[in-house]
Structure formats: C-alpha cells, structure tokens
C-alpha positions as CSV (number, residue, x, y, z in Angstrom):
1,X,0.0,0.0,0.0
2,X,1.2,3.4,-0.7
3,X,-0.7,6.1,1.2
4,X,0.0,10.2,-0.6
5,X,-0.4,13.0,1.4
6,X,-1.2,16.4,-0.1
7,X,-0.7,20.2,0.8
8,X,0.0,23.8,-0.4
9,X,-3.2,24.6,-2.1
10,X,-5.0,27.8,-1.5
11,X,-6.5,31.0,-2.6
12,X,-4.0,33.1,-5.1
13,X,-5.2,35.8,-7.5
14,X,-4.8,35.9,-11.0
15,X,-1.0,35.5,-12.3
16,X,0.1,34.4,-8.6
17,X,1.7,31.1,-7.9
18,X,1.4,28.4,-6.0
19,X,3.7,25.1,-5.2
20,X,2.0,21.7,-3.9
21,X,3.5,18.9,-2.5
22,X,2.3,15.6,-2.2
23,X,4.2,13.0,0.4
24,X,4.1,9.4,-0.3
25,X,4.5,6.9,2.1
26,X,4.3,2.9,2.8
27,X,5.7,0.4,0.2
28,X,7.8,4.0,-2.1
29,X,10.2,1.8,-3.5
30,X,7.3,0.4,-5.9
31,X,6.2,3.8,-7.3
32,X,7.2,4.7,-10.7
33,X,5.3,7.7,-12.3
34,X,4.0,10.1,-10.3
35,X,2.0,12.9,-11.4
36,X,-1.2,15.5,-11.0
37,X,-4.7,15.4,-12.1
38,X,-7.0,18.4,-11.4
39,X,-11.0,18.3,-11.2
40,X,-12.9,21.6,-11.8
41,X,-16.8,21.7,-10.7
42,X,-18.7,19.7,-12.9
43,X,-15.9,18.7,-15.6
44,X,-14.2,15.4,-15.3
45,X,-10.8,14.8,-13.6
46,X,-7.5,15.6,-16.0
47,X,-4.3,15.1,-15.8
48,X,-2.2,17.9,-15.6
49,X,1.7,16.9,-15.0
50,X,3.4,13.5,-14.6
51,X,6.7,12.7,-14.0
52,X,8.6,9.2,-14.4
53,X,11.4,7.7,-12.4
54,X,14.1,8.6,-14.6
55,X,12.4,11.8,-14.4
56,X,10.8,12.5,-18.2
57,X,8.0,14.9,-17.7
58,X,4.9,15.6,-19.5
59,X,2.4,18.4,-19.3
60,X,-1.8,19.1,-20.6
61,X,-1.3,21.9,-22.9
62,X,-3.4,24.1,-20.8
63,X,-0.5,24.5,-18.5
64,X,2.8,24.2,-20.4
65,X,5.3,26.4,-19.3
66,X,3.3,28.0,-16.1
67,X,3.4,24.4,-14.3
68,X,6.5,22.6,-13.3
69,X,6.2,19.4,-12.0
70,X,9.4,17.5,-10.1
71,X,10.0,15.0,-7.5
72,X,12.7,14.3,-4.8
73,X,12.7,10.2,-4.7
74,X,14.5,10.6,-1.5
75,X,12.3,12.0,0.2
76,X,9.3,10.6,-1.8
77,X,7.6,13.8,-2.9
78,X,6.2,15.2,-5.8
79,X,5.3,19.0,-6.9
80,X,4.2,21.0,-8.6
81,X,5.1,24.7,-9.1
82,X,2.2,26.5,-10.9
83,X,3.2,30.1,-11.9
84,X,0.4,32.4,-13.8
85,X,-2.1,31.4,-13.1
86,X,-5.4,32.0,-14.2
87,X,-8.8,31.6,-13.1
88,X,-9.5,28.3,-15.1
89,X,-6.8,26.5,-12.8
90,X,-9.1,26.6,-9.9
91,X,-9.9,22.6,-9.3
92,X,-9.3,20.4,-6.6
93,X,-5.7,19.2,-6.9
94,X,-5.0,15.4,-6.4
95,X,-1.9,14.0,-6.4
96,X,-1.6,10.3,-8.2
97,X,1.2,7.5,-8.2
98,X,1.8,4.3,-10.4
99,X,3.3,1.4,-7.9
100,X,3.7,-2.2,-8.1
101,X,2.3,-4.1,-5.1
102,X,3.6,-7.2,-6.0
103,X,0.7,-8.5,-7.4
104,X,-0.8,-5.8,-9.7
105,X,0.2,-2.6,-11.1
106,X,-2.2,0.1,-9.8
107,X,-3.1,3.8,-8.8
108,X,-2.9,5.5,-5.9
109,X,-4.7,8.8,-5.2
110,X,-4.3,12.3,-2.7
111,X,-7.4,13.1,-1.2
112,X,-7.2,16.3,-2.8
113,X,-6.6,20.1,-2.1
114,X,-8.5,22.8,-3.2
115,X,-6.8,25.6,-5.4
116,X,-8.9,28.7,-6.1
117,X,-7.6,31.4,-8.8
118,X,-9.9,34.6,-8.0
119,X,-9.4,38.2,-7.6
C-alpha cells in the first residue's frame, strides 16, 4: 500500500503562484510515475503533469510552461510549481502515483486540495 499525502493549495489571485507537494508513504520503492490530475466543478478529472522515475516529464497543454512538476525520490515527494495562473486552474488538486504491489500494477490517489484562482 502506498498512502500520498497532499498540501500547499489555497486562494491566489490571478498570475500568482502556488507550489504543492504531495508525500508518499508505505511500500515508495514500488512507485514509478508520479504525477497531478485536477478536477474543476462539474468537468471530469484531467491530468495535468506526470513525471517518471528517470524523471521525463509531461504536461496538458493548458498549462505548459506556467506548471513545473518535479519529485525528490529521496524524500518521496512530488510537486508541482504553478506560476500564472489564471482563473481556469481553480480545481481540486490530487496528487496520483503508479506502484507495483507485488501483485498488480495500480493507482494510488491524494485526497485532494482545493486551489482557487480569483481576484
């Protein structure tokens, strides 16, 4: 089991930033990707960054260059810096690894944290 812990969300105003962080614990060694989906009222959860463990990166086009995701394996983390941003990143942030338990290949999610873009 891998449990992810998230924080750093909050209320920013237009072209602020923000940086989460997401903590993993339990059975780390198995993670692989790790990565961020957002979830805006009423619109279905997307993926915004990932990040593999040889650390290649992908981003949604929404957010390419603003966002920066990274991780620190040591410590287990993952984050992401999100610079300009703009009202349509407001969503509930959740934070998302890949990790082998052994038996099957699966996700694990955050429970969430909220960030709001509004002046």
């Amino acid at each position: 089991q891998v449990q992810l812990v998230e924080s750093g969300g909050g209320l920013v105003q237009p072209g602020g930033s923000l940086r989460l962080s997401c903590a993993a614990s339990g059975r780390t060694f198995s993670i692989s990707t790790m990565g961020w989906y957002r979830q805006a009222p009423g619109k279905q959860r997307e993926r915004v960054a990932t990040i593999t463990s040889n650390g290649a990166t992908n981003y949604a086009n929404s957010v390419k260059g603003r966002f920066t995701v990274s991780r620190d394996s040591a410590k287990n983390g993952v984050y992401l810096q999100m610079n300009s941003l703009k009202p349509d990143d407001t969503a509930v942030y959740y934070c998302k690894v890949v990790a082998d338990t052994g038996l099957v290949i699966r996700d694990y999610w955050g429970q969430g944290t909220q960030v709001t873009v509004s002046s």
